[in-house]
C-alpha positions as CSV (number, residue, x, y, z in Angstrom):
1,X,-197.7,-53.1,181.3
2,X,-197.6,-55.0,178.0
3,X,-196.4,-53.0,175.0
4,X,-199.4,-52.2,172.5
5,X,-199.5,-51.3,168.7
6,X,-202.2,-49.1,168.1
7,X,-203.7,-50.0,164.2
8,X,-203.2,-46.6,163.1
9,X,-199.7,-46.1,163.9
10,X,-199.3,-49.8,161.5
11,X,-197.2,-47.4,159.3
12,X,-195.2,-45.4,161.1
13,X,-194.3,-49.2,163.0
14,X,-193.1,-50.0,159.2
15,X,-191.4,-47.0,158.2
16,X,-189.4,-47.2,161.3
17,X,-189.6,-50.1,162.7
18,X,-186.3,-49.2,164.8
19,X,-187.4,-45.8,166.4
20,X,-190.8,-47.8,167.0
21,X,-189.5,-50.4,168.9
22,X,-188.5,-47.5,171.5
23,X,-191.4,-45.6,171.3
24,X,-193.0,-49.1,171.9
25,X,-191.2,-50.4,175.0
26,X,-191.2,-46.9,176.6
27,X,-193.5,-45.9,179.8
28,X,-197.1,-45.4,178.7
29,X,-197.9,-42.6,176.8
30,X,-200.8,-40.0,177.7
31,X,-203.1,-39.9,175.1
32,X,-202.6,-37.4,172.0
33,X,-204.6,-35.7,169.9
34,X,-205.9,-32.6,168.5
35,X,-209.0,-31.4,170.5
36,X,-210.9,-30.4,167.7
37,X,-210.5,-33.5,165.7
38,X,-211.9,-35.4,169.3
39,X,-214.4,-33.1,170.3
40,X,-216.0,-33.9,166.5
41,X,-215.5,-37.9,167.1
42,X,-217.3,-37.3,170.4
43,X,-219.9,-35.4,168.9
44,X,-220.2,-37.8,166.3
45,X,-220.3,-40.7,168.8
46,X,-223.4,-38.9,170.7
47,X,-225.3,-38.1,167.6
48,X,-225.3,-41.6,166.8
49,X,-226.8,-42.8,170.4
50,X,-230.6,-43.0,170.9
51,X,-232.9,-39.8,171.5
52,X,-230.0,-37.3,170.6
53,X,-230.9,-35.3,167.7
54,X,-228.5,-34.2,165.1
55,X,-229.0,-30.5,167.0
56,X,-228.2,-31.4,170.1
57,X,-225.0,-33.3,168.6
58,X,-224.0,-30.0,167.5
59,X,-224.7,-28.2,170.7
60,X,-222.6,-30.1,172.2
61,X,-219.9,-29.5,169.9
62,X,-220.2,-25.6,170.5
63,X,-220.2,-25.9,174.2
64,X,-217.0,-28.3,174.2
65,X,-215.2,-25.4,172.1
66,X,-216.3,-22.5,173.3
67,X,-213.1,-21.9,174.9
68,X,-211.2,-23.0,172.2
69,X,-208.4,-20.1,171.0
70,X,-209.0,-20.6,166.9
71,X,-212.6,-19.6,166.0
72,X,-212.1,-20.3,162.5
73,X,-211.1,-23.8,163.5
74,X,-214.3,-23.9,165.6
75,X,-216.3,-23.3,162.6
76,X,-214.3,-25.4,160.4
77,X,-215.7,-28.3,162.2
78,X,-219.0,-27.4,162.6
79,X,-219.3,-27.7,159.0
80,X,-217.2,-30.5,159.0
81,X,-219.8,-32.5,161.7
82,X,-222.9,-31.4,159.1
83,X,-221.2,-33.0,156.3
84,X,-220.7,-35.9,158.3
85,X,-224.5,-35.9,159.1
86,X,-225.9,-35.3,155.6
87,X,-223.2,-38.3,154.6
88,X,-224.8,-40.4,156.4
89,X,-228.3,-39.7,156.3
90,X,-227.6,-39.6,152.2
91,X,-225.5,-43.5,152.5
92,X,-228.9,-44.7,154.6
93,X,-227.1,-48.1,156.0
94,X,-228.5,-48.7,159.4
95,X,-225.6,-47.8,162.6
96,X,-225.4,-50.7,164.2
97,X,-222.8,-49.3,166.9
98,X,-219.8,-47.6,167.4
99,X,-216.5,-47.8,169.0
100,X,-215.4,-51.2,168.1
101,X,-212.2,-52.2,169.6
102,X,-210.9,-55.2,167.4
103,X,-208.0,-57.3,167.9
104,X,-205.3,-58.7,166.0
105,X,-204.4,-62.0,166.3
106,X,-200.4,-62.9,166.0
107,X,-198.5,-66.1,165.3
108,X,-196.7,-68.0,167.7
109,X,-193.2,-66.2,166.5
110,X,-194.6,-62.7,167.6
111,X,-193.6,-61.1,171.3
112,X,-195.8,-63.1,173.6
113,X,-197.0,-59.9,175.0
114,X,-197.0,-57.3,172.4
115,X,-201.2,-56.5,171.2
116,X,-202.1,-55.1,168.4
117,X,-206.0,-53.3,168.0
118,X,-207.5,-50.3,167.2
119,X,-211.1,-48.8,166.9
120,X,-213.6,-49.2,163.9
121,X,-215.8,-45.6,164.9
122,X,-219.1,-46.7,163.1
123,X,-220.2,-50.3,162.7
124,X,-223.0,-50.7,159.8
125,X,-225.6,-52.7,158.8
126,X,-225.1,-53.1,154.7
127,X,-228.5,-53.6,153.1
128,X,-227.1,-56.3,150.8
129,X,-225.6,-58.2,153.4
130,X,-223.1,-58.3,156.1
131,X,-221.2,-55.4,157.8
132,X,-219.4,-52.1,157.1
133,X,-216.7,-51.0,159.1
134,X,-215.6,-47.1,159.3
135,X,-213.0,-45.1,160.6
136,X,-212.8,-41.1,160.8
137,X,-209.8,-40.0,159.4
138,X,-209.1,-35.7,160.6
139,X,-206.7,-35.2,157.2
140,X,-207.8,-36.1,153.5
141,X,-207.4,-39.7,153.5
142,X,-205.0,-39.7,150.7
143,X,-203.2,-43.8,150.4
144,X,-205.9,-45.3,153.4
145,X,-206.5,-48.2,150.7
146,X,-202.7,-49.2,150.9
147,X,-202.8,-49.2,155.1
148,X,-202.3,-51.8,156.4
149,X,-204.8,-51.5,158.9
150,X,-207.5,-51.8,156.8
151,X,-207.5,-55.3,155.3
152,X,-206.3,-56.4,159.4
153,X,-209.6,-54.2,160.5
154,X,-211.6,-56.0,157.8
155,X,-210.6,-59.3,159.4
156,X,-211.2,-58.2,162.5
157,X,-214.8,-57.4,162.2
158,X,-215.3,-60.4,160.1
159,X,-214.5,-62.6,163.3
160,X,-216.6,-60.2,165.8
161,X,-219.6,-60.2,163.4
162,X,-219.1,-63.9,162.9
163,X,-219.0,-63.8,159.1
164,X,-217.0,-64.5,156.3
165,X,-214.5,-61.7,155.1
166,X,-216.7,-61.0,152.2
167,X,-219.5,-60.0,153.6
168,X,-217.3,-56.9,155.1
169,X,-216.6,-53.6,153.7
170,X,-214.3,-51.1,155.4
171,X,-214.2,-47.6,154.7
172,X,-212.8,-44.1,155.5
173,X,-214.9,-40.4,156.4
174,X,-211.9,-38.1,155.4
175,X,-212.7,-35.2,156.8
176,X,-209.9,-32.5,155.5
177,X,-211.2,-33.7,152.0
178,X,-214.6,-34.3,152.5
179,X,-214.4,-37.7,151.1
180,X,-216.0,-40.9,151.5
181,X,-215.2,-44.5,150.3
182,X,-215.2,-47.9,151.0
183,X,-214.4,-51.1,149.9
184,X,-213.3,-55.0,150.6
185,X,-210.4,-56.7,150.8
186,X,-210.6,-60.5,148.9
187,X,-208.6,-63.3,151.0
188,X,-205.9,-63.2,149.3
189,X,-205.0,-59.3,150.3
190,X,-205.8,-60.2,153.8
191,X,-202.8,-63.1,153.5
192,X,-200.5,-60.7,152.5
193,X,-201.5,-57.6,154.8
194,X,-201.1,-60.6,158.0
195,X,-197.5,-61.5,156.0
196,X,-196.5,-57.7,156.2
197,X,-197.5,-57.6,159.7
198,X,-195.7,-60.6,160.8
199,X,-192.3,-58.8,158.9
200,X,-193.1,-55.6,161.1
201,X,-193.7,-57.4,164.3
202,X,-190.4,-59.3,164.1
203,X,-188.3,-56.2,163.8
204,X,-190.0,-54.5,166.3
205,X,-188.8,-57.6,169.0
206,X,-186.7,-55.9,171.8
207,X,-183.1,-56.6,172.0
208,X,-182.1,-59.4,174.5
């Protein structure tokens, strides 16, 4: 199977670009993840389809965790998926869908079989124009604007959408801190993010 970067772990791929190369040509890994933190991107991904009701979203929050050992967790993100709701009924863009998978596109100097994509969680419709891309964050959100990721992700959906760079904003729902933001990379900071990337990629090549 060809090795794959997911866009989140952009950072930990730059920080140690040597113990990610192993991590990257090892067997496949089974997917992580706190199942608190998925059972609220799962709710959240329901809420968002037609006929289900911000109740029923919530219902089926309680019934995925009512097994779970830490009540106080359980709790934690039932507020947690309220905020979420009053955030975005109070923001008013229109969803336009969920669970993008973008792709990001290499040069010809990069591993001929290494991808690189993640998942924009919300896709919006911005009132002024163009699109808005979010991504649900479990821990406070503290540095997102210097990620990597984001100016790639804001590339990304530029291309899918068909529209210029501009007319994209990317944003964070922190949940930890209860924060939301957004904004837009210009041109120029998308250059430079692709120039970082290429850096990363070529370190992470496997030895021949």
């Amino acid at each position: 199977m060809s090795p794959r970067l997911p866009l989140r772990e952009l950072e930990e791929a730059s920080t140690d670009p040597v113990g990610y190369r192993a991590k990257l040509y090892s067997p496949p890994r089974q997917a992580q993840g706190s199942i608190y933190f998925n059972t609220l991107r799962n709710t959240i991904f329901n809420f968002h389809k037609p006929q289900w009701t911000a109740a029923q979203a919530e219902s089926y929050l309680q019934d995925h965790l009512a097994g779970a050992a830490n009540v106080s967790r359980t709790a934690e993100v039932s507020d947690q998926f309220r905020w979420y709701v009053r955030e975005y009924e109070t923001l008013g863009w229109t969803k336009f869908l969920t669970r993008l998978t973008v792709d990001i596109s290499l040069s010809a100097c990069a591993p001929a079989d290494l991808a690189i994509s993640g998942q924009i969680a919300r896709v919006d419709l911005v009132p002024s124009g163009g699109y808005a891309g979010w991504i649900l964050l479990s821990g406070d959100g503290r540095g997102w604007r210097q990620e990597l990721r984001m100016p790639l992700s804001q590339e990304a959906l530029a291309r899918k959408m068909n529209v210029p760079i501009n007319e994209i904003v990317v944003g964070v729902y922190a949940f930890r801190s209860r924060s939301v933001e957004h904004t837009s990379y210009s041109a120029t900071e998308v250059r430079e993010a692709h120039s970082s990337l290429e850096r990363i990629v070529q370190r992470l090549r496997p030895f021949t």
